[in-house]
C-alpha positions as CSV (number, residue, x, y, z in Angstrom):
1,X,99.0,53.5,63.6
2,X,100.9,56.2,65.1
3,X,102.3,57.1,61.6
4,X,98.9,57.6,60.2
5,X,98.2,59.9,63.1
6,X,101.0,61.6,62.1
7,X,99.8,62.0,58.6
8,X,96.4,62.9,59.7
9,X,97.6,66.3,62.1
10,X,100.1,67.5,58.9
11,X,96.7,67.4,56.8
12,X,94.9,69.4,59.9
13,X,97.3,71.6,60.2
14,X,97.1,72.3,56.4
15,X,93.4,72.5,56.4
16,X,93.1,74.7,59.4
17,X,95.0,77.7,57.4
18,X,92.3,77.4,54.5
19,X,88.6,78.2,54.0
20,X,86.2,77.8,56.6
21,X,83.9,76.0,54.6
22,X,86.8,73.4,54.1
23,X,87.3,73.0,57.9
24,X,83.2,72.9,58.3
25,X,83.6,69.7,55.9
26,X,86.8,68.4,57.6
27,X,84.6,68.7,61.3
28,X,81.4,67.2,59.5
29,X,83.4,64.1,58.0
30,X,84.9,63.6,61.8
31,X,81.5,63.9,63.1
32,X,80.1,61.0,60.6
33,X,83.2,59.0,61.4
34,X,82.2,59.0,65.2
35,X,78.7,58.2,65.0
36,X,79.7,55.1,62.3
37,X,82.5,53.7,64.8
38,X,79.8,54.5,68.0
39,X,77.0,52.2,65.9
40,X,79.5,49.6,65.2
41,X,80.6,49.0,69.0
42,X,76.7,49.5,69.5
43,X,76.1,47.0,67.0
44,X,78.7,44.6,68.7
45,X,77.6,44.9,71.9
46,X,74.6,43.7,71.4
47,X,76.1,40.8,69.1
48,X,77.5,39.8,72.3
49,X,74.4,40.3,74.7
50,X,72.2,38.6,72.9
51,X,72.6,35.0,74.2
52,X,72.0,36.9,77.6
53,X,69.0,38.3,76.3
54,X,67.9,34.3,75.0
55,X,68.6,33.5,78.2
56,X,66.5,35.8,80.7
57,X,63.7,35.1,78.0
58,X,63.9,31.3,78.8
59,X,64.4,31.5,82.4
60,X,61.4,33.7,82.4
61,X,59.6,31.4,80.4
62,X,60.3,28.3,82.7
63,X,58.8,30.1,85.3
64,X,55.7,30.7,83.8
65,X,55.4,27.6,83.0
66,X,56.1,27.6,79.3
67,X,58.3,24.8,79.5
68,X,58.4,24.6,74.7
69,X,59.2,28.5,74.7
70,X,62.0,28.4,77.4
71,X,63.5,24.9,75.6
72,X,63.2,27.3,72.2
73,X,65.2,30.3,73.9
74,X,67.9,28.1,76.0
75,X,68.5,26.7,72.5
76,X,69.1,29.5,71.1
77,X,71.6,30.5,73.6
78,X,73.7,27.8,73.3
79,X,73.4,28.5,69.7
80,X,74.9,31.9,70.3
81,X,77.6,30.7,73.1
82,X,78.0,26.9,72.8
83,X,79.3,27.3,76.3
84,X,76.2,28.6,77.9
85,X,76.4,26.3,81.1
86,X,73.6,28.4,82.5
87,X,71.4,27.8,78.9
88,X,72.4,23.6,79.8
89,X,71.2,23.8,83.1
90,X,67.4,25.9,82.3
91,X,67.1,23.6,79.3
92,X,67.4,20.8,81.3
93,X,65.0,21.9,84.0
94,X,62.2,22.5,81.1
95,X,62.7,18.9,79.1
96,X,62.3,17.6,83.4
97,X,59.4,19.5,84.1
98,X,57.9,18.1,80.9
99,X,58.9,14.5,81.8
100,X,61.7,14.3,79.0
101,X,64.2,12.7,81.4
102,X,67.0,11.8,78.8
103,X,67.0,15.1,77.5
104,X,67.3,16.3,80.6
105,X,69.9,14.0,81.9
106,X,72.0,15.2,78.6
107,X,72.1,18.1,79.8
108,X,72.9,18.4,82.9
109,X,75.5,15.9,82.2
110,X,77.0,18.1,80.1
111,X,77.2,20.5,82.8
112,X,78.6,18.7,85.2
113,X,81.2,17.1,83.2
114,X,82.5,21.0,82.4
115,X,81.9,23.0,85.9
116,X,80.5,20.2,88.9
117,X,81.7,22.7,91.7
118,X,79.9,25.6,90.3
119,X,76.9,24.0,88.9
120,X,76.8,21.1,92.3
121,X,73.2,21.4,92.6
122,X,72.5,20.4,89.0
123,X,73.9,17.2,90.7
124,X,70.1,16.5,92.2
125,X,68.2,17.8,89.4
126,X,70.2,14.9,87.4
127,X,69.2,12.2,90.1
128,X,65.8,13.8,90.2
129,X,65.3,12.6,86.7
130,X,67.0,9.2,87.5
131,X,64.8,8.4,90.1
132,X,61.4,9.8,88.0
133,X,62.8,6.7,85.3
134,X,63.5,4.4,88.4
135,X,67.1,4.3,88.1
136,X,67.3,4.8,91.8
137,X,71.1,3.5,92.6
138,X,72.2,6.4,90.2
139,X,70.1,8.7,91.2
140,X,71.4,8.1,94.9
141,X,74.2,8.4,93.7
142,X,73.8,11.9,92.6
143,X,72.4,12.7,96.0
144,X,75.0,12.2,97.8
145,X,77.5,13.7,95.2
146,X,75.1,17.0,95.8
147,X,75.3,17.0,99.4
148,X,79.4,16.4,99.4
149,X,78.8,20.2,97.7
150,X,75.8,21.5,100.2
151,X,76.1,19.0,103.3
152,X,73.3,21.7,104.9
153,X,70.8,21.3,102.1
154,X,67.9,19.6,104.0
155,X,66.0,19.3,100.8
156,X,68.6,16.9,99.2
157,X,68.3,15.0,102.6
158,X,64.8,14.3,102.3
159,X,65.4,13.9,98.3
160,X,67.8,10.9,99.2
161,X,65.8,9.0,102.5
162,X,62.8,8.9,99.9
163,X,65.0,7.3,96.8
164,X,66.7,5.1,99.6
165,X,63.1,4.3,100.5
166,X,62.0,3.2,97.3
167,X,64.9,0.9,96.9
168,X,64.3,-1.2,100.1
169,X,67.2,0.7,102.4
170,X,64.9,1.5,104.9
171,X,67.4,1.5,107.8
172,X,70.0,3.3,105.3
173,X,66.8,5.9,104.6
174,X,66.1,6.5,108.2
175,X,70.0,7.5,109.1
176,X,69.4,10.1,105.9
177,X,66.1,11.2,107.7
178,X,68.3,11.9,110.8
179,X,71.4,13.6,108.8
180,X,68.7,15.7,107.2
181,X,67.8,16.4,111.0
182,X,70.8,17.2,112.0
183,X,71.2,20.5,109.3
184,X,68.4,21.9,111.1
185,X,66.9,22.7,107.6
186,X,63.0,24.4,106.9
187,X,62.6,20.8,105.3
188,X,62.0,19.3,108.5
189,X,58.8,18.8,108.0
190,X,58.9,16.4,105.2
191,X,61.5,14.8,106.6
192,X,59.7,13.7,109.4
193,X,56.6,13.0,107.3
194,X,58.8,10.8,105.1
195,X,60.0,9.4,108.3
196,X,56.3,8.6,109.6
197,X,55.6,7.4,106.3
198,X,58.5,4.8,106.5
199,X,57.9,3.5,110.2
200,X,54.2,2.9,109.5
201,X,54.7,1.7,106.3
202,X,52.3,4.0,104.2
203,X,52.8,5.7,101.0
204,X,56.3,7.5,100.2
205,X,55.2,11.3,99.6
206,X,55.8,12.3,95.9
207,X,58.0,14.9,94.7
208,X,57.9,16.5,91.2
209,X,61.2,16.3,89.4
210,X,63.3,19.5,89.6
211,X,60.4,21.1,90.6
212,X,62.9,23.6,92.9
């Protein structure tokens, strides 16, 4: 490199002694050189933030509503950077919202296998789908691996007492309620209407599937 910069200031300093019209060349051909190498890095940047781009076009899609178009654009994400945990994650919320539970569960598997710290709350979106199929010991499960990560999220506490609920652990449910209490959380209020619920023996309150 630094011998062909070498070469290159000899052949300057030759030029510079000539014709002007030679040097107007030598300036033009430098000019076209700069604006080629500028459109190449232009060119590669964009290479590189395009599974960005997929991706603020799916996660603006999912909350529209337009649970296809935001599958279609987390795709092609991952397409772009098979390591797209984000891409995982919004995919997985879409096929959840559109009651595809093991598409879902895929997914967020596959993110919590790579990043579980990070990505901790994909732990109740997976036992959100879990419980939606009625496989309520796992999705417990995944409830209480959440709240080992957020031990104040009141929302996975109420997520948890209601699952407990459904499989018969009323007492277990009810000491959920009360942890759930205990965080002081803004989700006190279903809390204590799953708790009413439970004492009096009415219907457990429904929550959509990785619907927050």
């Amino acid at each position: 490199m630094i011998q062909v910069l070498f070469i290159f200031l000899r052949f300057l300093a030759t030029v510079i002694t000539r014709k002007p019209v030679t040097i107007l060349i030598l300036v033009g051909c430098l000019l076209s050189f700069g604006f080629f190498t500028a459109h190449i890095a232009l060119a590669e940047t964009r290479v590189k933030t395009r599974p960005r781009t997929a991706m603020q076009l799916a996660s603006q899609n999912l909350k529209k509503g337009n649970y296809d178009v935001a599958i279609k654009f987390a795709t092609t994400a991952i397409r772009l950077n098979p390591g797209y945990l984000d891409a995982y994650r919004t995919r997985g919320i879409a096929h959840a919202r559109k009651g595809e539970y093991p598409r879902a569960i895929k997914d967020f598997t596959y993110v919590l296998r790579r990043n579980p710290k990070h990505f901790s709350t994909t732990y109740y979106l997976r036992g959100d789908c879990f419980v939606a199929m009625g496989l309520l010991k796992m999705g417990i499960k995944d409830y209480t691996a959440c709240l080992k990560y957020n031990p104040k999220d009141g929302k996975v506490w109420y997520y948890k007492a209601r699952a407990l609920t459904l499989a018969g652990k009323t007492t277990e449910a009810l000491q959920t309620i009360q942890s759930g209490f205990a965080t002081k959380t803004h989700h006190r209020g279903k809390l204590e209407k799953l708790r009413k619920a439970i004492l009096s023996g009415d219907k457990i309150p429904y929550h959509a599937p990785c619907s927050n």
